[in-house]
Structure formats: structure tokens, C-alpha cells
C-alpha positions in Angstrom: -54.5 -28.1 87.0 -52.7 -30.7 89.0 -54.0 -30.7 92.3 -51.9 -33.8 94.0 -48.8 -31.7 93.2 -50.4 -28.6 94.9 -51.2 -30.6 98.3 -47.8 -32.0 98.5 -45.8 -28.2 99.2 -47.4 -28.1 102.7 -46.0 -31.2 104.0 -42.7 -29.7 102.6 -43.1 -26.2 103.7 -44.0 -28.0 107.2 -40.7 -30.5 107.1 -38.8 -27.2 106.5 -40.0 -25.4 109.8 -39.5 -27.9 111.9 -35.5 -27.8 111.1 -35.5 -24.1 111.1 -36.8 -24.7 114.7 -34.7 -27.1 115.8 -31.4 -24.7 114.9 -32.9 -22.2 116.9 -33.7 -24.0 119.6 -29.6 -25.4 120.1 -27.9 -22.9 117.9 -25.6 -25.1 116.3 -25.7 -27.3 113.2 -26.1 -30.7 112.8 -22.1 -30.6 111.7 -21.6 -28.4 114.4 -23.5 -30.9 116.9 -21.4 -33.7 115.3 -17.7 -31.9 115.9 -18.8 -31.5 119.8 -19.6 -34.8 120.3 -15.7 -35.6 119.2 -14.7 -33.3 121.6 -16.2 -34.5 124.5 -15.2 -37.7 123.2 -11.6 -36.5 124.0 -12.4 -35.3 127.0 -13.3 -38.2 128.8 -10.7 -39.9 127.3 -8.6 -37.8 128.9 -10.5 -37.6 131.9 -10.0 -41.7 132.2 -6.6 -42.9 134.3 -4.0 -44.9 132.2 -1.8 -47.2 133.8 1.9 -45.9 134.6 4.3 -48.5 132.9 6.3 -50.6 136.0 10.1 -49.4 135.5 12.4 -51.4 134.1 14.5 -53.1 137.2 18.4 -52.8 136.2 20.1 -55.6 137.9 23.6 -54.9 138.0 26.0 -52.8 136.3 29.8 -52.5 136.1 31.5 -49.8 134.1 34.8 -50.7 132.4 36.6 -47.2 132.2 35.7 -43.8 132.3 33.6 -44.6 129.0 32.4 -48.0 128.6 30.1 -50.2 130.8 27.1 -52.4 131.0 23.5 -52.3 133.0 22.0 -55.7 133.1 18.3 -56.1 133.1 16.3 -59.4 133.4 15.4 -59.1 130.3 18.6 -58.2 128.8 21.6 -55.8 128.5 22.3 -51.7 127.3 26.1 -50.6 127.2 27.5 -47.6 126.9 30.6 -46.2 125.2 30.5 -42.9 126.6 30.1 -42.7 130.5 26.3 -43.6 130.2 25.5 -40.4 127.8 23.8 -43.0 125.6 22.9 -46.6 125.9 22.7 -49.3 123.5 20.6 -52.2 123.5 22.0 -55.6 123.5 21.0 -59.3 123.4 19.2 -60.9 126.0 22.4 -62.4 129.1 21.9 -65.0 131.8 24.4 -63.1 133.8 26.8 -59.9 134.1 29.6 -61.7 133.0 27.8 -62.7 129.9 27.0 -59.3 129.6 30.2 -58.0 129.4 30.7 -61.3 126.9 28.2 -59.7 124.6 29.3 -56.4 124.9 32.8 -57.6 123.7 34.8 -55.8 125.9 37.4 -56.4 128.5 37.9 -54.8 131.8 41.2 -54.0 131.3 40.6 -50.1 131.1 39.9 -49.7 135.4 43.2 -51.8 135.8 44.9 -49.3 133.6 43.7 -46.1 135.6 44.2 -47.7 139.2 47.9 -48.4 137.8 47.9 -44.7 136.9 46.4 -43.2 139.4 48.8 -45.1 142.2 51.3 -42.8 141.0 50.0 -40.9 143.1 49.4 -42.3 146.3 45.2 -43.1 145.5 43.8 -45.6 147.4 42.6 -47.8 144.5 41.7 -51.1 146.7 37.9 -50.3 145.5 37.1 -46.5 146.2 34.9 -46.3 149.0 31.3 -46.8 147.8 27.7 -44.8 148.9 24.6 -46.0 150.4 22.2 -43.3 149.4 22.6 -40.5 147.0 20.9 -37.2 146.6 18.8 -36.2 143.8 16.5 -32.9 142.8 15.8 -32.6 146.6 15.2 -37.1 146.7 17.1 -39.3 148.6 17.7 -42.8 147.1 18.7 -45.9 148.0 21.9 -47.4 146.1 21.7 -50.8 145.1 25.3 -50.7 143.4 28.2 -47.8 143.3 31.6 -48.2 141.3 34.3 -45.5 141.1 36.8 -45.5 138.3 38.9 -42.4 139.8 38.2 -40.6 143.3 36.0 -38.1 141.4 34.2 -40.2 138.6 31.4 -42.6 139.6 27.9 -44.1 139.2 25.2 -45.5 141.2 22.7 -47.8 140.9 19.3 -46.5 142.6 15.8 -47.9 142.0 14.2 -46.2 138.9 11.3 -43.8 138.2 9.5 -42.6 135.7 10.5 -40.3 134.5 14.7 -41.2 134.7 16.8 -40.1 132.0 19.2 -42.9 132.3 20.0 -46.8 133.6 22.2 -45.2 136.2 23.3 -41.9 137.9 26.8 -40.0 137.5 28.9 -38.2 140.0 32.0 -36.3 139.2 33.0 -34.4 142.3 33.7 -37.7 144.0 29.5 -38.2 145.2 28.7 -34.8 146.4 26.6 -34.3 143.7 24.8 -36.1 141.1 23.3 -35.9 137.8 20.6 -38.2 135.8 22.2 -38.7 132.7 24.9 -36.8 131.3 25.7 -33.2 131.4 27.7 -31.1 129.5 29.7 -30.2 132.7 30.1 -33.7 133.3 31.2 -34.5 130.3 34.0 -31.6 130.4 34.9 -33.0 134.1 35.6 -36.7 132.5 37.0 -35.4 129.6 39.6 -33.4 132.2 40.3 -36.8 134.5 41.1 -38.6 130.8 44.0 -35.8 130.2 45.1 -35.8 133.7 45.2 -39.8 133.1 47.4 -39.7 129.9 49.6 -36.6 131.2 50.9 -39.3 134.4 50.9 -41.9 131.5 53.3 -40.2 129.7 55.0 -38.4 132.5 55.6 -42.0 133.8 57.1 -43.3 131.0 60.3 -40.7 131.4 61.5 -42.3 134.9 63.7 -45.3 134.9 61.2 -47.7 136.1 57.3 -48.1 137.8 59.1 -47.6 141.0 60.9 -44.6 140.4 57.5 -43.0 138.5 55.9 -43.6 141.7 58.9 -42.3 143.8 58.9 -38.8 141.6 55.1 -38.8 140.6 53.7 -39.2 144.6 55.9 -36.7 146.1 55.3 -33.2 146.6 58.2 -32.0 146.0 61.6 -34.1 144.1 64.8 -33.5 143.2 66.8 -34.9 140.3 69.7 -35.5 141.9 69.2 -34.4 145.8 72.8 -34.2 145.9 75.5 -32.3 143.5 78.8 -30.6 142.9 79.7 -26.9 141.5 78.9 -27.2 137.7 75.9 -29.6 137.7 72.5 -29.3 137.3 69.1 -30.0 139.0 66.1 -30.6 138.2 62.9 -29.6 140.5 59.5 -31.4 140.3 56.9 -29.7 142.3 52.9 -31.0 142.5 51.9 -27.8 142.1 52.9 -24.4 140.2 55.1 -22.0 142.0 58.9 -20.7 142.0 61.6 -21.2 143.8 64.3 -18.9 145.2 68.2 -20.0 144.6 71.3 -18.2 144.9 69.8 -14.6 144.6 67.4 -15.6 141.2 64.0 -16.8 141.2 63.1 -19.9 139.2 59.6 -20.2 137.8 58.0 -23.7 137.7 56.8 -24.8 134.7 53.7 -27.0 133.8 54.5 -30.6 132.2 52.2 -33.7 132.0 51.4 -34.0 135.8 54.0 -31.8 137.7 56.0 -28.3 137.7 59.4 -28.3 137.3 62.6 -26.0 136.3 66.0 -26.6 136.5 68.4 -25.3 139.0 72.5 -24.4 137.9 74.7 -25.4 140.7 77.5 -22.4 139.6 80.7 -22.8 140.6 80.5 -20.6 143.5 77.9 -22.5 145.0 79.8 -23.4 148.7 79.0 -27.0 149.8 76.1 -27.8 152.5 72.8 -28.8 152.7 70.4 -26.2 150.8 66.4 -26.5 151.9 64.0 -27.1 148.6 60.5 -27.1 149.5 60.4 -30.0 151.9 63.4 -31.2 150.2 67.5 -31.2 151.3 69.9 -30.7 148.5 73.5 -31.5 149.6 76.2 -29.7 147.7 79.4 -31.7 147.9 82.8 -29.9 147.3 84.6 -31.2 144.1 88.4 -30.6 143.0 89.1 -29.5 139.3 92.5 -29.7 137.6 94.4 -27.3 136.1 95.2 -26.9 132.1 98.0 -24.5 131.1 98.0 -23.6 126.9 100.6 -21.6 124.9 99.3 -19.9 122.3 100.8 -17.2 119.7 100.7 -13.3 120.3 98.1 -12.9 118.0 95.8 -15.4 119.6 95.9 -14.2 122.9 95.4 -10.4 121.6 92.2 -11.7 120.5 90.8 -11.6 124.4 91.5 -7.8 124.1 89.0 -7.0 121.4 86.2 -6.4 124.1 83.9 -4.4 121.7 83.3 -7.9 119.6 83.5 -9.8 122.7 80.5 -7.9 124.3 78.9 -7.5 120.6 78.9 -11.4 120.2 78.0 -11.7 123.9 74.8 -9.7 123.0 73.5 -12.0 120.4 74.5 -15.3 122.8 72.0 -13.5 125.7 69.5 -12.9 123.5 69.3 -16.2 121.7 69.1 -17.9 125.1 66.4 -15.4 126.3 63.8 -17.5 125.0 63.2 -20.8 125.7 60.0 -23.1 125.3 58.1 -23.7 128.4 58.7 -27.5 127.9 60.9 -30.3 127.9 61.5 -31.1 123.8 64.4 -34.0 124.3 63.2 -37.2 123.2 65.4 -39.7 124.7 68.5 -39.7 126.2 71.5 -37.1 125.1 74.1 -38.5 123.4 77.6 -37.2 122.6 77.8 -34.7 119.1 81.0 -36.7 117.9 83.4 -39.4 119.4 86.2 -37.2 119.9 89.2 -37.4 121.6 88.8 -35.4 125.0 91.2 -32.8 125.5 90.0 -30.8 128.3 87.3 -32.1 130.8 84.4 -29.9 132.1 85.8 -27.7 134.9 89.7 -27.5 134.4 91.0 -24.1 135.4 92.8 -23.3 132.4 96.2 -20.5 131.9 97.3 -19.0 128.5 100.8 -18.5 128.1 101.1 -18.2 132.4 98.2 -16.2 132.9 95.3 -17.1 134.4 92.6 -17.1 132.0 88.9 -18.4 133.0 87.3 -22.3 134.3 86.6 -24.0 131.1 83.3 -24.9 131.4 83.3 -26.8 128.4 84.3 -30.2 127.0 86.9 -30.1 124.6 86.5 -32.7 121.4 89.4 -33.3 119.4 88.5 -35.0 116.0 89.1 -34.4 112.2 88.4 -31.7 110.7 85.1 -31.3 109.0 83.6 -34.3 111.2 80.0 -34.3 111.4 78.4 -33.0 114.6 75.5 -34.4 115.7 72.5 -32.8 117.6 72.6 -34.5 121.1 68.7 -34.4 121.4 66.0 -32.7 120.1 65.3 -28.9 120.4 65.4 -26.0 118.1 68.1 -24.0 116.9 68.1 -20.9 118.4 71.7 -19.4 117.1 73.7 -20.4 114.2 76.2 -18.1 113.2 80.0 -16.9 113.3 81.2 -15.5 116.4 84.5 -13.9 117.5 86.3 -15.9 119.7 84.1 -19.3 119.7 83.7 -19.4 115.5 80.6 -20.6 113.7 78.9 -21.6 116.8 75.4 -23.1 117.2 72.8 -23.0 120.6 69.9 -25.8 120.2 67.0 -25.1 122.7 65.9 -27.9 124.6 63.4 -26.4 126.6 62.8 -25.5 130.3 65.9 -22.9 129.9 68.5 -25.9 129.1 70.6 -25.4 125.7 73.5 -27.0 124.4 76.8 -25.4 122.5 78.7 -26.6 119.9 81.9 -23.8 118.7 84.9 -23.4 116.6 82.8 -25.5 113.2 84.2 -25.1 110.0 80.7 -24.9 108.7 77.0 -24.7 109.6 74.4 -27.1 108.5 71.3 -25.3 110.2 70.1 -21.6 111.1 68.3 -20.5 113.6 64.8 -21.6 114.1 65.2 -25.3 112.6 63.7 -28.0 114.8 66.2 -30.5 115.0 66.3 -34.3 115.9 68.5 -36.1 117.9 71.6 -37.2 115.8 70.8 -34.5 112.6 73.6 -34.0 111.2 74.1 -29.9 112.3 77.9 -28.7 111.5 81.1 -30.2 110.8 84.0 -29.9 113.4 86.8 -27.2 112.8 89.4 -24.5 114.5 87.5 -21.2 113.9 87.4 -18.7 116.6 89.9 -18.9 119.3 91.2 -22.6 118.7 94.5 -24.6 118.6 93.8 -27.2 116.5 90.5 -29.0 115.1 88.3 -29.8 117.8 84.4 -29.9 119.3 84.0 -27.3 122.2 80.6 -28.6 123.9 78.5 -27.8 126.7 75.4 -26.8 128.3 73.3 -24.3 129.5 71.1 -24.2 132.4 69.1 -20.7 133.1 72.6 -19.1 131.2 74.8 -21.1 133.6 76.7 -23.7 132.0 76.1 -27.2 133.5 78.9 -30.2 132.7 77.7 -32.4 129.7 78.8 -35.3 131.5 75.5 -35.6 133.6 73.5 -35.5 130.3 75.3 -38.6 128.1 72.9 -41.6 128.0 70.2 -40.1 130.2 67.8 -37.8 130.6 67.3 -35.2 133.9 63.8 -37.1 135.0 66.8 -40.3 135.5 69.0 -38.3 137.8 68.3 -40.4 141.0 72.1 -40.3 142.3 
């Protein structure tokens, strides 16, 4: 027997009690106890205010274009490379125009768009700036506005919180505003920045800045406002529409930053003064001369074959159907060869005595098998052998304006080709109805033919006289 072991298990047995008793008495364990005691830990953690961080004060700002701009700080600079949808941080700057130092940019870009813009008739001596602007139901002070175009702009306002970005954005011209940017803003600037580069390149076409601003600030222009029977005008309209003329209706089509269609002055046009939109366009009377041409029997019997007269005539409508709702010339026209003219545009012309039709046309005369040129670019939209005008060619220039070249002794492109001015498209001949080797040339304007003599060393969107 051991008896100090025995007298130790009631101490033990006692130890044990006391813990089952405790557990009972809170109902959790001792890991348990330890786990709420983190909790409520949190809690008061939670429970305890912490200090809201003091804004960052933006100083100034001063955007560049519709993309890139600065915001200075005290403490330094952020710029932006698209319209303030992000910001960049940059080195600290004494001043905003060390800040646009650092940012290594230029304000060139607003000079460009107020240029632009002048085209048509914007004030751009500073657009007029805001005091306050609206926000989420807020009201806020400005500190600093700047807008780019009439529509695009930002604000300065004293930060909060919880602001998404150094400055606010308005693209409906500050009736509304945005913290940051949207995707509907960013489809708003993205539409000024093609209405910018449509005047751009619309304003490159005109002769000079003056006459751009002339055409481009109108509401309505016409190239030339005054004309003879056989010419051709062209129509520039702010906005899309049609116009009525001599019993047809003319659809104005979309280009860069206008509408515009031509409008055939056909020789039954009597002079006056004809009202076109808010415009006046004079006709002036004009005297033709008169061509008389002997030909053999068998020429002339060629007139009476009307079946392949109306056959060819068929094909001609068709081909000139169609034309691509744009201008496609690049430059001015120039003349297919450096012929000899024969017969100006307009002559009334008799065979053998008899009155036979105005030519409409110029007549060429050159060397056979010269090469004819394309007088601008376009695509071909007929290239084949016809009856009384020979292997023949129509080039689409767009807008419902084509040229003709006919009587070729051969053809260098079929129909379809996109062509550039001076390509090399046929060589001259005496096919078809024809008295010697020669270039018949002219235009069409909505199937009318126009005289190729406005066209030479221009371009319509030049016709100011």
C-alpha cells in the first residue's frame, strides 16, 4: 500500500469540479471566452471615431484640349491625357506654368479648336464661364471654369470626400455635370473631336481661311450664286434636306460639316434670279455659236438606228444611276489630253444642213492612240463599246457628277476600278460616230451635262464667281 498516492486523487477529483462548474456557470469555453473577447475588441474599435482626411485643395487647373490638362495642388501636379478620366501624378511645381512645363505639353490644341470652331461663327473670346454648378442635388461654388468648345467644359469646385476626380465635366454646355468621366461623356467628346476634324478637313477644300469661313458659317451657299445655261452649282446647306429645281427634287447629302448636291443649270433654264434657301441665284443669258459638219451617207444613217440608240442609252442611265453619296475628287480636275479643241461646250451643231442636237461636249482633237487621262478621282462606272459614241467610259465622282470620255480606240479600265487622277484610262480614237481622231469630253451633273470648262484647275467648293 501507498497511502500518499491515495490522498492526492481528492485534491484532483476536487480541481476537476471546480472547472466543470465554472463551464456551467458561463456556458462557453475558455477558447470560446477568448474568441469573444476579440470581438468585442472590434467592436469598440469600430465604435471609436476616426479622423476624416482634409481634401486635397486643387489650386488651379487649365486643360489644353478636349484631352489633356493639368490640376495644380500645393503640393504638386496630376495631368490628364483623356478629358480628366484618369489622372497622373507629377513632380512637385512652384506654379501652373511650371506645371504645364512638367507636364511637357503645349497649349497649342485650344488655339487649334477656337480656329476651327470660328468657322462657324462661335464666340471663342473665352466661352462664358459659371459661378456655381449643380451636383447630385449640391450646389457648389466654382473656383475656376474653362471651355474648350460651347459644349465641353470643367470646373473647379471645392472637394469632398468622397470626389471621384480633381475636377468636374460638363458636356451639354453646363446644364449638367458629372464627377469624373462617364461613358456618355466620353461618347459626347468623342462626337465634338469628329465634328472638329470633319470642319478641319471640310476647310481645307475652300480657297483660303476666309472663304472656309465665308462657306462654313453660312446657312445656306452657293458655288457660284450666279451662272449660265450649261453650268453647274453646287449647294451647301447646315443642315440635311432637299431642294426643289426645275420640276426635280435634289437630296442633300452629308459631307464633313455641311449638306450639299449639285444643281444642272440645263439649257432651258430662262435667265433671272431663282430663290435657294435664303439664297439668290442669278441665271445670266449666254450666246452659243453654231458648228455645221458634212459627213458621208452612211454616217448620218447611223442616227436612224434608234433600237441601238435606246439600247446603248439603257446601259448610259443605268450606269449613272448610282453614284456614291460623296465627293471622291482629290484635287482639282485637269484636262484628259492636250488636244486641239474643235468644238467648244455648247455649239449648236448641223449635219449635212440639218439641224442635229447642242453639243454639249468638248471636242479634243489629238493623235490617235493618245493616252487619256482620268481628270480626278472616282470609279468607273461604264467601260464599254457603244453605238454612236464608241468605246466610251463614265468615271463616278460622287454626289451625282461623272465625267465622259467617247470615240477611244481602246479601253484601259472596266467598270468598277477606282481610278486616280491622271491614270492612264484609254487611248484617243474615231470609233462611234466620229470624223477624225479626237477626245469627246464632258460632264454629268444629276444626268445633265455640265461644260468641262468650270471644272479645269478647280474644284466646285472654289466656285466663288
Amino acid at each position: 500500500m501507498r497511502p500518499h498516492k491515495r490522498r492526492q486523487w481528492p485534491l484532483l477529483a476536487g480541481a476537476c469540479i471546480l472547472a466543470a462548474s465554472a463551464v456551467i456557470l458561463i456556458g462557453k469555453s475558455p477558447f470560446e471566452a477568448v474568441l469573444n473577447q476579440k470581438e468585442a475588441d472590434k467592436v469598440a474599435a469600430l465604435a471609436t471615431p476616426v479622423p476624416t482626411p482634409t481634401p486635397r485643395v486643387a489650386l488651379e487647373f487649365r486643360m489644353l484640349d478636349l484631352d489633356r490638362g493639368w490640376v495644380k495642388y500645393a503640393d504638386g501636379v496630376v495631368r490628364t491625357e483623356d478629358g480628366g478620366g484618369h489622372w497622373q501624378e507629377l513632380a512637385d511645381a512652384a506654379s501652373a506654368e511650371a506645371a504645364a512645363d512638367t507636364a511637357g505639353i503645349e497649349p497649342v490644341g485650344i488655339e487649334a479648336i477656337h480656329k476651327l470652331l470660328s468657322l462657324e461663327t462661335v464666340d471663342v473670346i473665352g466661352y462664358p464661364g459659371v459661378q456655381s454648378v449643380a451636383l447630385n442635388g449640391t450646389t457648389f461654388p466654382v473656383k475656376q471654369s474653362q471651355f474648350v468648345t460651347p459644349k465641353i467644359g470643367w470646373a473647379l469646385v471645392p472637394r469632398t470626400a468622397d470626389s471621384q476626380s480633381p475636377l468636374l465635366l460638363t458636356v451639354d454646355g453646363g446644364q449638367t455635370w458629372v464627377d469624373g468621366m462617364t461613358d456618355a461623356a466620353k461618347t459626347a467628346i468623342q462626337g465634338e473631336k469628329a465634328h472638329l476634324q470633319q470642319l478641319e478637313t471640310e476647310a481645307a477644300l475652300y480657297t483660303d481661311a476666309a472663304g472656309a469661313k465665308a462657306a462654313m458659317s453660312a446657312n445656306w451657299r452657293l458655288f457660284p450664286d450666279q451662272a449660265s445655261p450649261g453650268d453647274v452649282v453646287l449647294v451647301r446647306h447646315k443642315e440635311p434636306g432637299s431642294i426643289a429645281w426645275q420640276d426635280k427634287t435634289y437630296t442633300l447629302q452629308p459631307f464633313d460639316a455641311g449638306y450639299f448636291t449639285y444643281l444642272p443649270i440645263g439649257m432651258s433654264v430662262k435667265p433671272g434670279a431663282y430663290p435657294i434657301g435664303d439664297q439668290t441665284l442669278t441665271i445670266k443669258a449666254k450666246k452659243f455659236e453654231t458648228q455645221y459638219l458634212k459627213v458621208t451617207e452612211q454616217m448620218e444613217s447611223m442616227k436612224q438606228d434608234t433600237a441601238r440608240i435606246n439600247a446603248d442609252q439603257k446601259k448610259i442611265d443605268l450606269a449613272r444611276s448610282k453614284s456614291e453619296p460623296t465627293f471622291l475628287f482629290n484635287g482639282p480636275f485637269v484636262k484628259p489630253i492636250e488636244g486641239i479643241l474643235t468644238t467648244p461646250y455648247g455649239y449648236t451643231r448641223y449635219v449635212n444642213g440639218k439641224y442635229d442636237s447642242s453639243h454639249m461636249a468638248l471636242d479634243l482633237a489629238a493623235k490617235e492612240g493618245t493616252p487619256i487621262k482620268a481628270t480626278n478621282d472616282g470609279v468607273v462606272a461604264l467601260a464599254e463599246p457603244l453605238y454612236l459614241t464608241g468605246n466610251s467610259i463614265y468615271i463616278d465622282h460622287g454626289m451625282g457628277l461623272f465625267s465622259q470620255y467617247a470615240h477611244l480606240s481602246e479601253l484601259r479600265v472596266k467598270a468598277g476600278d477606282r481610278v486616280k487622277q491622271g491614270d492612264i484610262i484609254g487611248l484617243v480614237g474615231t470609233t462611234g460616230f466620229s470624223t477624225g481622231p479626237h477626245l469627246h469630253f464632258t460632264f454629268w451633273a444629276h444626268n445633265i451635262q455640265a461644260n468641262p470648262d468650270l471644272f479645269f484647275n478647280t474644284t466646285p467648293f472654289k466656285w466663288t464667281k
